[in-house]
PQR file of N, CA, C, O and H, with PARSE charges and radii, in Angstrom:
ATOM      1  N   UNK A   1      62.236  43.749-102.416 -0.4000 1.5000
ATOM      2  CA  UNK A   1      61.116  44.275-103.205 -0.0000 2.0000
ATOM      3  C   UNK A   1      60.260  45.178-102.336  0.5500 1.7000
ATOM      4  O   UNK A   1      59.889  44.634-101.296 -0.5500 1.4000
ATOM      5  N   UNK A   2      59.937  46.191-102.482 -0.4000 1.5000
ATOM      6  CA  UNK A   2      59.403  47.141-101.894 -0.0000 2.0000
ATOM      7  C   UNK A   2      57.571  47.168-102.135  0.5500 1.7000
ATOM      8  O   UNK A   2      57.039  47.086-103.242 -0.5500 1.4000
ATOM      9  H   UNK A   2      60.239  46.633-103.327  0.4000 1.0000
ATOM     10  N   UNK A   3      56.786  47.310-100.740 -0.4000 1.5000
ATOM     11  CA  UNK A   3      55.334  46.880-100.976 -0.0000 2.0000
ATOM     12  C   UNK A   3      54.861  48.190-101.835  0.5500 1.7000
ATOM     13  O   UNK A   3      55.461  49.221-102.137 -0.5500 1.4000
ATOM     14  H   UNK A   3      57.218  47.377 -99.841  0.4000 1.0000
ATOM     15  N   UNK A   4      53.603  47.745-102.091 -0.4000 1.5000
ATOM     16  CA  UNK A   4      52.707  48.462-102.816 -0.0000 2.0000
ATOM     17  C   UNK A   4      52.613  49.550-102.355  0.5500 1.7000
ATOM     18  O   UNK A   4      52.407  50.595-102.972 -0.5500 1.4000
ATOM     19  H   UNK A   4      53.116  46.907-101.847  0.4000 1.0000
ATOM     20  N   UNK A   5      52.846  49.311-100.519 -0.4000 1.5000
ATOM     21  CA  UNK A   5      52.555  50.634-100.017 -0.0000 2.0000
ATOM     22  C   UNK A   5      53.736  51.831-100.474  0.5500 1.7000
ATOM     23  O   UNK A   5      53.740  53.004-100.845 -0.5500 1.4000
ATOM     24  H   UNK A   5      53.013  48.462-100.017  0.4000 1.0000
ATOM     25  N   UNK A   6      54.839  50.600-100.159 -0.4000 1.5000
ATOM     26  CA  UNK A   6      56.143  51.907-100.114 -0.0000 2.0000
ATOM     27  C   UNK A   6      55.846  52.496-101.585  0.5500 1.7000
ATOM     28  O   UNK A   6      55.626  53.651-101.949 -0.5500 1.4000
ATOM     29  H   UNK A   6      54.836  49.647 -99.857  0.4000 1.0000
ATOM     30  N   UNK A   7      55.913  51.406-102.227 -0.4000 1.5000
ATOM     31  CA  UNK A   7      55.942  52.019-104.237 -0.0000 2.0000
ATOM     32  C   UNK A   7      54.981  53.360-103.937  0.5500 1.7000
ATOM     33  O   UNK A   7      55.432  54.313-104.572 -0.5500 1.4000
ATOM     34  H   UNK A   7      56.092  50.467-101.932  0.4000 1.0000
ATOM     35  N   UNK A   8      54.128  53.618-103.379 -0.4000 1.5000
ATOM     36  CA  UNK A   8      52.952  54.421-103.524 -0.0000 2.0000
ATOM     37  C   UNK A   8      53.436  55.639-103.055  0.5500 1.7000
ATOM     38  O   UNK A   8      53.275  56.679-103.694 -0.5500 1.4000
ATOM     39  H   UNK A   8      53.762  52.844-102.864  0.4000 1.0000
ATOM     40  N   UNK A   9      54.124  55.581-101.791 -0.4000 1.5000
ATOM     41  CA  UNK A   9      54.538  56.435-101.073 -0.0000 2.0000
ATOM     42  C   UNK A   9      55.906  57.202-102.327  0.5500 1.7000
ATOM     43  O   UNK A   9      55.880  58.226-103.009 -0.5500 1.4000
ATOM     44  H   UNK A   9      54.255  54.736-101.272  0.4000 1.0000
ATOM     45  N   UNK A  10      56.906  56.170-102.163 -0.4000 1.5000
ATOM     46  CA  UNK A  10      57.531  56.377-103.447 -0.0000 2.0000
ATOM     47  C   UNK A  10      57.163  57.549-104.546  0.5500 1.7000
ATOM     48  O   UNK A  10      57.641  58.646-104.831 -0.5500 1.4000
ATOM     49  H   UNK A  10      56.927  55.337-101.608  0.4000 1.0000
ATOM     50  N   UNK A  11      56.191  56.838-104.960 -0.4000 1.5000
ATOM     51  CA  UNK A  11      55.592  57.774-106.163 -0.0000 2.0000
ATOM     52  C   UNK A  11      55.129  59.089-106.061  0.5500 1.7000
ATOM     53  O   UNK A  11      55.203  59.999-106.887 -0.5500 1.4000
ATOM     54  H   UNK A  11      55.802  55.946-104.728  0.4000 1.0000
ATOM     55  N   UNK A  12      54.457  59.067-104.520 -0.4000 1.5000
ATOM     56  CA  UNK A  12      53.959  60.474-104.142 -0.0000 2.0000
ATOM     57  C   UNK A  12      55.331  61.296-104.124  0.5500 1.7000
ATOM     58  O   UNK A  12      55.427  62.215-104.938 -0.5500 1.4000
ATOM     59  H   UNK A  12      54.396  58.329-103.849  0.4000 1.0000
ATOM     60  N   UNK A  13      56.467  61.022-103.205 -0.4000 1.5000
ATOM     61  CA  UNK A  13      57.559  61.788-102.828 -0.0000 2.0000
ATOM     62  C   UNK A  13      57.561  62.366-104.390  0.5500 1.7000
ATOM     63  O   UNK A  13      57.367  63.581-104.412 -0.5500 1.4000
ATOM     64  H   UNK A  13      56.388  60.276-102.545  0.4000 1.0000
ATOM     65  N   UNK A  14      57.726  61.799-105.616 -0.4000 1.5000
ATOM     66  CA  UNK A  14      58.195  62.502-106.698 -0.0000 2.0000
ATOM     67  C   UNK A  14      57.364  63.327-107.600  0.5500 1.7000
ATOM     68  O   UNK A  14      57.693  64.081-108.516 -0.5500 1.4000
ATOM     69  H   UNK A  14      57.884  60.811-105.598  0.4000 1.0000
ATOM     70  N   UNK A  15      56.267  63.019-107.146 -0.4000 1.5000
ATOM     71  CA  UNK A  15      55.017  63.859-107.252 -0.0000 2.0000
ATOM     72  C   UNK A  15      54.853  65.781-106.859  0.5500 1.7000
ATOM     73  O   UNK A  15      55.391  66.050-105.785 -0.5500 1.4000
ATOM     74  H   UNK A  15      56.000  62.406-106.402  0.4000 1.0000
ATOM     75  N   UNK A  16      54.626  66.219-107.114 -0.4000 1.5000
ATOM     76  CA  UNK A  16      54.211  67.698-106.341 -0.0000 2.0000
ATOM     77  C   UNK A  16      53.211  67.837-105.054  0.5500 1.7000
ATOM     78  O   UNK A  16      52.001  67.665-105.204 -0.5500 1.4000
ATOM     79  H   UNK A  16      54.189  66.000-107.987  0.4000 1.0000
ATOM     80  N   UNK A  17      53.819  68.180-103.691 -0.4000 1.5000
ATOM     81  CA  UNK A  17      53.319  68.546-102.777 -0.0000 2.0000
ATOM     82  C   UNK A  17      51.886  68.584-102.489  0.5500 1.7000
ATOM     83  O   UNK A  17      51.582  68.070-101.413 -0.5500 1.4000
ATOM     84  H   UNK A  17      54.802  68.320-103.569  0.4000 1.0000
ATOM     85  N   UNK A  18      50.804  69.132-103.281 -0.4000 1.5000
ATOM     86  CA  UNK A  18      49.318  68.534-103.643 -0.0000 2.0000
ATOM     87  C   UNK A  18      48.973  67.936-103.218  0.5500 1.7000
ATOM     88  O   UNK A  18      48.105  67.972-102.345 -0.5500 1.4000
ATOM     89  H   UNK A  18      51.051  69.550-104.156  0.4000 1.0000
ATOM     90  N   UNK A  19      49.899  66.545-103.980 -0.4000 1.5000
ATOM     91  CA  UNK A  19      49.385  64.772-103.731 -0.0000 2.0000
ATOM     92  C   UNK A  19      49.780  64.581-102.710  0.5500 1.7000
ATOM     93  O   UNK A  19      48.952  64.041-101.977 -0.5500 1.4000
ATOM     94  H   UNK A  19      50.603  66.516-104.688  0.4000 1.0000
ATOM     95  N   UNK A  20      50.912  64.819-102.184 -0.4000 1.5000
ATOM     96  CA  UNK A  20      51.147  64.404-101.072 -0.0000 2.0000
ATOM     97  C   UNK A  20      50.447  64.575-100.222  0.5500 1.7000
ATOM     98  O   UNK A  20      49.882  63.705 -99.560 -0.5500 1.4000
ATOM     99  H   UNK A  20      51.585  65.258-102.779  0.4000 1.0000
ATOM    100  N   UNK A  21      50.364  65.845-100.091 -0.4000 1.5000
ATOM    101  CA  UNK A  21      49.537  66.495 -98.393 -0.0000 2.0000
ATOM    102  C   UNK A  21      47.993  65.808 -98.741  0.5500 1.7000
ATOM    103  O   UNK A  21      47.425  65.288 -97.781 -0.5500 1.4000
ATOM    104  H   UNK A  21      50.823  66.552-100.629  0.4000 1.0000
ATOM    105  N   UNK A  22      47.255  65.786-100.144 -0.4000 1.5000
ATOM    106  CA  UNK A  22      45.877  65.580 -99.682 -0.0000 2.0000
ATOM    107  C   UNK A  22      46.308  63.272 -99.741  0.5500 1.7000
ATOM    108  O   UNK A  22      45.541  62.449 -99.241 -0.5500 1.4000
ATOM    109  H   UNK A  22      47.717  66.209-100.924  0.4000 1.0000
ATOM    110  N   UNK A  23      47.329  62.992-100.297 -0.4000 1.5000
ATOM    111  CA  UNK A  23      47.336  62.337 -99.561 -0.0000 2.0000
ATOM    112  C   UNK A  23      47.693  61.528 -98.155  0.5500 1.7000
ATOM    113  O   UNK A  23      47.382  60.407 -97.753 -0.5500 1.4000
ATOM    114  H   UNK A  23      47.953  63.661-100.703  0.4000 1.0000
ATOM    115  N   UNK A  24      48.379  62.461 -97.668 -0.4000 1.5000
ATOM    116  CA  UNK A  24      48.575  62.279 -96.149 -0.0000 2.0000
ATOM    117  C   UNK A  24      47.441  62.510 -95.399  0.5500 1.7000
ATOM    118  O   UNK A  24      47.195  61.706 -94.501 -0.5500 1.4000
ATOM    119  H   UNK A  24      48.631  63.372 -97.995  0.4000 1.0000
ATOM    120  N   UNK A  25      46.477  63.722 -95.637 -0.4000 1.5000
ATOM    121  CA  UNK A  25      45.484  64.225 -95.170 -0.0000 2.0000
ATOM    122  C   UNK A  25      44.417  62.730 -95.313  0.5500 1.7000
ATOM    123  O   UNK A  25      43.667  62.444 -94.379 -0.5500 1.4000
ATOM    124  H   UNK A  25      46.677  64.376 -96.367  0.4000 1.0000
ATOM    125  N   UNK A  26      44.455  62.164 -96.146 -0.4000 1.5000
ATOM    126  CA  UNK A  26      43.041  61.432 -96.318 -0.0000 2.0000
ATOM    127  C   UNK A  26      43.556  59.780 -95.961  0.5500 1.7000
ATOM    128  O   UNK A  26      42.823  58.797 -95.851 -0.5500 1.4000
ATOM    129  H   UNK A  26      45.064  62.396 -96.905  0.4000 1.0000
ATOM    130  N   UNK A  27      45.126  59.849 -95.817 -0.4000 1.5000
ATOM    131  CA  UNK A  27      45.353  58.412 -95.470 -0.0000 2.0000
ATOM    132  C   UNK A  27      45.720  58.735 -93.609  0.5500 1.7000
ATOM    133  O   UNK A  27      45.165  58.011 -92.781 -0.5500 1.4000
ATOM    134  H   UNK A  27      45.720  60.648 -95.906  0.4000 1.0000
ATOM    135  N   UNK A  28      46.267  59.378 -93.345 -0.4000 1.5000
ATOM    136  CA  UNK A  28      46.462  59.560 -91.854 -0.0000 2.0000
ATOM    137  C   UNK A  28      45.019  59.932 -90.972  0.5500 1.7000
ATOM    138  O   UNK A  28      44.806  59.628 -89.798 -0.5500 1.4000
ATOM    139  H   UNK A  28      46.718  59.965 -94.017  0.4000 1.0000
ATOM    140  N   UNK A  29      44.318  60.504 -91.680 -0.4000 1.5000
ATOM    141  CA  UNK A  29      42.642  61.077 -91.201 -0.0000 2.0000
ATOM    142  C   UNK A  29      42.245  59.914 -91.181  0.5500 1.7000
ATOM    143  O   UNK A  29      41.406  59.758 -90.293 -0.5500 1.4000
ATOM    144  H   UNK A  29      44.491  60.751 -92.633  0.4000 1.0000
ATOM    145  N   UNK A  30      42.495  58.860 -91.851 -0.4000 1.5000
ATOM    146  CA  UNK A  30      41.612  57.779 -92.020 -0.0000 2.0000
ATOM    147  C   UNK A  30      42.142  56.610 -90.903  0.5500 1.7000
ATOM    148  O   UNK A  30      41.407  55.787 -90.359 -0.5500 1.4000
ATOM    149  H   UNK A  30      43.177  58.986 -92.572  0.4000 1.0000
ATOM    150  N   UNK A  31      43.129  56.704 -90.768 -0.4000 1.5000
ATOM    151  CA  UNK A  31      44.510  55.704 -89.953 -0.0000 2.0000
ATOM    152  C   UNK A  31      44.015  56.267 -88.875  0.5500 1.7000
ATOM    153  O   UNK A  31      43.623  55.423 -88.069 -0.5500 1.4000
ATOM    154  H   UNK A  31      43.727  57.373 -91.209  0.4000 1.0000
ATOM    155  N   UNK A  32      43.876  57.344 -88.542 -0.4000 1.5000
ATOM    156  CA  UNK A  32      43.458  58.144 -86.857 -0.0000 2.0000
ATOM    157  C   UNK A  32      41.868  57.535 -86.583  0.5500 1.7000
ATOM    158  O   UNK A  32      41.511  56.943 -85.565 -0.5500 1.4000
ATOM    159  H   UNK A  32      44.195  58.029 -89.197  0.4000 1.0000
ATOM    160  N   UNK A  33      41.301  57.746 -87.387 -0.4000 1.5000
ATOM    161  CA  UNK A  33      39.616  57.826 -86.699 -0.0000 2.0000
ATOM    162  C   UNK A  33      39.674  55.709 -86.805  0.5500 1.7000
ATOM    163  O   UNK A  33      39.326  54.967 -85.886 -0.5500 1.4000
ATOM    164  H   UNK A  33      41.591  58.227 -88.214  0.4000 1.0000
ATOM    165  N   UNK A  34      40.017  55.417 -87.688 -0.4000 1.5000
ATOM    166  CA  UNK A  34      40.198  54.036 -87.379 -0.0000 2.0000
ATOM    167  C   UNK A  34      40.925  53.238 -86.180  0.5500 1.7000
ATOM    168  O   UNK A  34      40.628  52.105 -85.801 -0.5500 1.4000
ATOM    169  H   UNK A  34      40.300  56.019 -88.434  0.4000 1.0000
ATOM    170  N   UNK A  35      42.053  54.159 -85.605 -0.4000 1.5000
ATOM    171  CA  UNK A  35      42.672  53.575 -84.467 -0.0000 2.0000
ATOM    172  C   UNK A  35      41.980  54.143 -83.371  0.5500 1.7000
ATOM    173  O   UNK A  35      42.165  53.771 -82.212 -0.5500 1.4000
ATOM    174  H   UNK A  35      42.294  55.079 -85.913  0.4000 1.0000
ATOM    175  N   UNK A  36      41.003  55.242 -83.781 -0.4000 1.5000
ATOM    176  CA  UNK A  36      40.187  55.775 -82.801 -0.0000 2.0000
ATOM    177  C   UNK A  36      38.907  55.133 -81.945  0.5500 1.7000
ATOM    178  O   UNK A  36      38.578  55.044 -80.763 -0.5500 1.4000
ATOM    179  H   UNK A  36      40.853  55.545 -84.723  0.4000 1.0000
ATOM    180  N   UNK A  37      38.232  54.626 -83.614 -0.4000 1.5000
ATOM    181  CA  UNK A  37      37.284  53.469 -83.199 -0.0000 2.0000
ATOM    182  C   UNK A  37      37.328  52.515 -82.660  0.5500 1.7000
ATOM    183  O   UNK A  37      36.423  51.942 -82.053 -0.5500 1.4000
ATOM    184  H   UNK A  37      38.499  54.698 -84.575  0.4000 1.0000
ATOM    185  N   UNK A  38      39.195  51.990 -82.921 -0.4000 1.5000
ATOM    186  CA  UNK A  38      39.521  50.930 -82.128 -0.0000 2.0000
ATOM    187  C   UNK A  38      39.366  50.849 -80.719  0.5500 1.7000
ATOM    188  O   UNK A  38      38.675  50.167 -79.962 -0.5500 1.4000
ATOM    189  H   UNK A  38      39.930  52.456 -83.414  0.4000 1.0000
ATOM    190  N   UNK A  39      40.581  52.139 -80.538 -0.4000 1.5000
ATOM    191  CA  UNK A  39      40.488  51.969 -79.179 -0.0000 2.0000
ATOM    192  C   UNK A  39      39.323  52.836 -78.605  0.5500 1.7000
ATOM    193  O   UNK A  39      39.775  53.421 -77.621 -0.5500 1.4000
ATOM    194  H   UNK A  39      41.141  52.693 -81.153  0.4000 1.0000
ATOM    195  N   UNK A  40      38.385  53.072 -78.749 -0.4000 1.5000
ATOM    196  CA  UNK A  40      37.090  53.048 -77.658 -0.0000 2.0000
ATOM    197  C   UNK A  40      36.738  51.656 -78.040  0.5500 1.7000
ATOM    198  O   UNK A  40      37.528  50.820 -77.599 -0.5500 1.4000
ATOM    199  H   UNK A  40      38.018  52.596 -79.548  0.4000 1.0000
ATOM    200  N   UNK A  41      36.189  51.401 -78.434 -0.4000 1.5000
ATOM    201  CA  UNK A  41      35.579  49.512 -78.703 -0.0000 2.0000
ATOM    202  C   UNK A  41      36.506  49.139 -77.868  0.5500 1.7000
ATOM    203  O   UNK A  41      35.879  49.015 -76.816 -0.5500 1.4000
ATOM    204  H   UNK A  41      35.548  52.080 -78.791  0.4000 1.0000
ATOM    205  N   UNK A  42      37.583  48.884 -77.660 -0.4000 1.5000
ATOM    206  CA  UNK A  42      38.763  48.316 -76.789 -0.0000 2.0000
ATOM    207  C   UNK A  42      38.268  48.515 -75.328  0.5500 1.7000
ATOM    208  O   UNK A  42      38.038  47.673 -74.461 -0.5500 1.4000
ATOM    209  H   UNK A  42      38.091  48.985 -78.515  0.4000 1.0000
ATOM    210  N   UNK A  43      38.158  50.006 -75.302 -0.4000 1.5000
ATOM    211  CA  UNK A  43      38.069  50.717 -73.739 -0.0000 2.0000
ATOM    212  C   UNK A  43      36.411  49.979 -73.279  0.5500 1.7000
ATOM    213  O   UNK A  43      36.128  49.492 -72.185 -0.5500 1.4000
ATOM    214  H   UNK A  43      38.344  50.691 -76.007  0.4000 1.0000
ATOM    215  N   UNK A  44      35.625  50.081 -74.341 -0.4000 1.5000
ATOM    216  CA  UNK A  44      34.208  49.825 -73.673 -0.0000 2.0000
ATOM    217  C   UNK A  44      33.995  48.494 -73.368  0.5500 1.7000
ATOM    218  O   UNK A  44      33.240  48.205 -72.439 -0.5500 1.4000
ATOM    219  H   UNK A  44      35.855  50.477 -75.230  0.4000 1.0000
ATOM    220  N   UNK A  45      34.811  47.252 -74.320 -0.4000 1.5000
ATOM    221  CA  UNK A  45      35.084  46.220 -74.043 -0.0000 2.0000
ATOM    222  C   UNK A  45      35.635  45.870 -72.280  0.5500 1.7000
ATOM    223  O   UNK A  45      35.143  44.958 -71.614 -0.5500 1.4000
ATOM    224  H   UNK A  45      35.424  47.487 -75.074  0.4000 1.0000
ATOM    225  N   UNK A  46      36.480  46.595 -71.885 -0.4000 1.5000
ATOM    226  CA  UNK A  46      37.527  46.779 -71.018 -0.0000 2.0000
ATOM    227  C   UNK A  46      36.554  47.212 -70.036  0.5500 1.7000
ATOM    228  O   UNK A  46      37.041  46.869 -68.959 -0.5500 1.4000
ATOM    229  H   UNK A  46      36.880  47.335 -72.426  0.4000 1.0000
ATOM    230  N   UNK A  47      35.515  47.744 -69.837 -0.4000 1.5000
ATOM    231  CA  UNK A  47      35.117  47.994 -68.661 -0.0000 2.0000
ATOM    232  C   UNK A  47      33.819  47.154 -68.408  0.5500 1.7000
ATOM    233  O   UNK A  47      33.497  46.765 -67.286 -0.5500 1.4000
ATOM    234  H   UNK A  47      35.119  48.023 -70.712  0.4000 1.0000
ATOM    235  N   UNK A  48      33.140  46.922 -69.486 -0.4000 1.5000
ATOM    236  CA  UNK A  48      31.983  45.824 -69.200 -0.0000 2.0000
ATOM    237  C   UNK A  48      32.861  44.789 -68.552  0.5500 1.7000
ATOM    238  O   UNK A  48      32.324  44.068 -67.711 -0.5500 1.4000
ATOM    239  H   UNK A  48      33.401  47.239 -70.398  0.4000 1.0000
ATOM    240  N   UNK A  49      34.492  44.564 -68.901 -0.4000 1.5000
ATOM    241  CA  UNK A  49      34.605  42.925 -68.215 -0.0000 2.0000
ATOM    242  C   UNK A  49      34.990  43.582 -66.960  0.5500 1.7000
ATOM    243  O   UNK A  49      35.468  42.782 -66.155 -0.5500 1.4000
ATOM    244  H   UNK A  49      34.928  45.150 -69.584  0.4000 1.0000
ATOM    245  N   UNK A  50      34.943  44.493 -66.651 -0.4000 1.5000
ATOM    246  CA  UNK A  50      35.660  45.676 -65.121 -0.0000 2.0000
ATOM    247  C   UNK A  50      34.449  44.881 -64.881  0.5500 1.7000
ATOM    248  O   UNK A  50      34.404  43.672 -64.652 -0.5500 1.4000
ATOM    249  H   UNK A  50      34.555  45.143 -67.305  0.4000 1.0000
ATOM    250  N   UNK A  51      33.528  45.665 -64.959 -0.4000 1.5000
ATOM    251  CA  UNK A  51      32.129  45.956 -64.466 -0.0000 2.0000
ATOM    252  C   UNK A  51      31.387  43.926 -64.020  0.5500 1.7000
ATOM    253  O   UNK A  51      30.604  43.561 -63.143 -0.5500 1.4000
ATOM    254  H   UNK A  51      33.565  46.646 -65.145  0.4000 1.0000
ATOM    255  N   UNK A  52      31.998  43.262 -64.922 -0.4000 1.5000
ATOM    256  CA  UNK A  52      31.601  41.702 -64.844 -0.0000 2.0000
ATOM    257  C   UNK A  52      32.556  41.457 -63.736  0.5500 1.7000
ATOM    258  O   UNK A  52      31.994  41.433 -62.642 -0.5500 1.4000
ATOM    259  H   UNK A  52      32.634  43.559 -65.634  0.4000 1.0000
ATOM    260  N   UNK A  53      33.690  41.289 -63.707 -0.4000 1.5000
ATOM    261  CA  UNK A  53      34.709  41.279 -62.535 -0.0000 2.0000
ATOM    262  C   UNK A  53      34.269  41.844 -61.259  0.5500 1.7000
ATOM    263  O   UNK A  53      34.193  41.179 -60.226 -0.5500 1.4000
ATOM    264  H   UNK A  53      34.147  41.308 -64.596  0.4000 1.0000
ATOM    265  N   UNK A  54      33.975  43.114 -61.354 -0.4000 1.5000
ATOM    266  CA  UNK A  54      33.141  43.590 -60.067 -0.0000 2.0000
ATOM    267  C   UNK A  54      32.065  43.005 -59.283  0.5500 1.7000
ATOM    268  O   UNK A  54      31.905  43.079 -58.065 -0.5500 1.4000
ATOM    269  H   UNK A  54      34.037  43.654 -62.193  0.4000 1.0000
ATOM    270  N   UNK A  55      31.119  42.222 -60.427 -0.4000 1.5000
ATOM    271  CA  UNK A  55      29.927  41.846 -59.763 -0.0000 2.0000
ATOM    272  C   UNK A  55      30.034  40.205 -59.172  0.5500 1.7000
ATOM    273  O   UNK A  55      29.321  39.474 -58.484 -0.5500 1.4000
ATOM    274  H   UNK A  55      31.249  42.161 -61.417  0.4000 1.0000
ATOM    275  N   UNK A  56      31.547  40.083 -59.969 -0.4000 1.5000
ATOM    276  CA  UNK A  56      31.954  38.661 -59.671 -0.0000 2.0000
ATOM    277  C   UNK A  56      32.217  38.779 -57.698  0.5500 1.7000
ATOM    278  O   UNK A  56      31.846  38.004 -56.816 -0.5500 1.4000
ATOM    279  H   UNK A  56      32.126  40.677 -60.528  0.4000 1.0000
ATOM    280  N   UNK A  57      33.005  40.097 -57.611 -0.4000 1.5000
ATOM    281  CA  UNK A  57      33.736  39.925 -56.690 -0.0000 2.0000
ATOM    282  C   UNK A  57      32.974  40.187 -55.848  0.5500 1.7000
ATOM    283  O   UNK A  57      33.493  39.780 -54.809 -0.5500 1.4000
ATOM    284  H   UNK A  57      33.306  40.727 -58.327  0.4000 1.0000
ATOM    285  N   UNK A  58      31.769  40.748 -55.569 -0.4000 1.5000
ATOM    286  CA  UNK A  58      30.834  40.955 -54.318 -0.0000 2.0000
ATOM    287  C   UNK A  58      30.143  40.078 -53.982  0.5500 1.7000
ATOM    288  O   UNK A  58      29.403  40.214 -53.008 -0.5500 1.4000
ATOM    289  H   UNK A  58      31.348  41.078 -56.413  0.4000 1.0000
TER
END
């Protein structure tokens, strides 16, 4: 059984070019700045415990 997502995707392929691109445009734009936010939150996470580690070690 194929997810909601694929069905969707699915549906676009048979769709006209339009849908597709503005929906690639608004689901990949959205997938980017979200894995974007991630990883800084990740990175800034990642150096406060640098930065805690450091003060451990002196």
């Amino acid at each position: 059984r194929p997810t909601q997502h694929q069905k969707y995707i699915k549906l676009l392929d048979s769709t006209d070019n339009d849908l597709n691109n503005s929906y690639e445009k608004i689901f990949v734009k959205n997938t980017n700045n979200e894995l974007l936010e991630n990883y800084s939150n990740i990175k800034e996470t990642d150096s406060e415990t640098d930065n805690e580690i450091d003060s451990e070690n002196k």
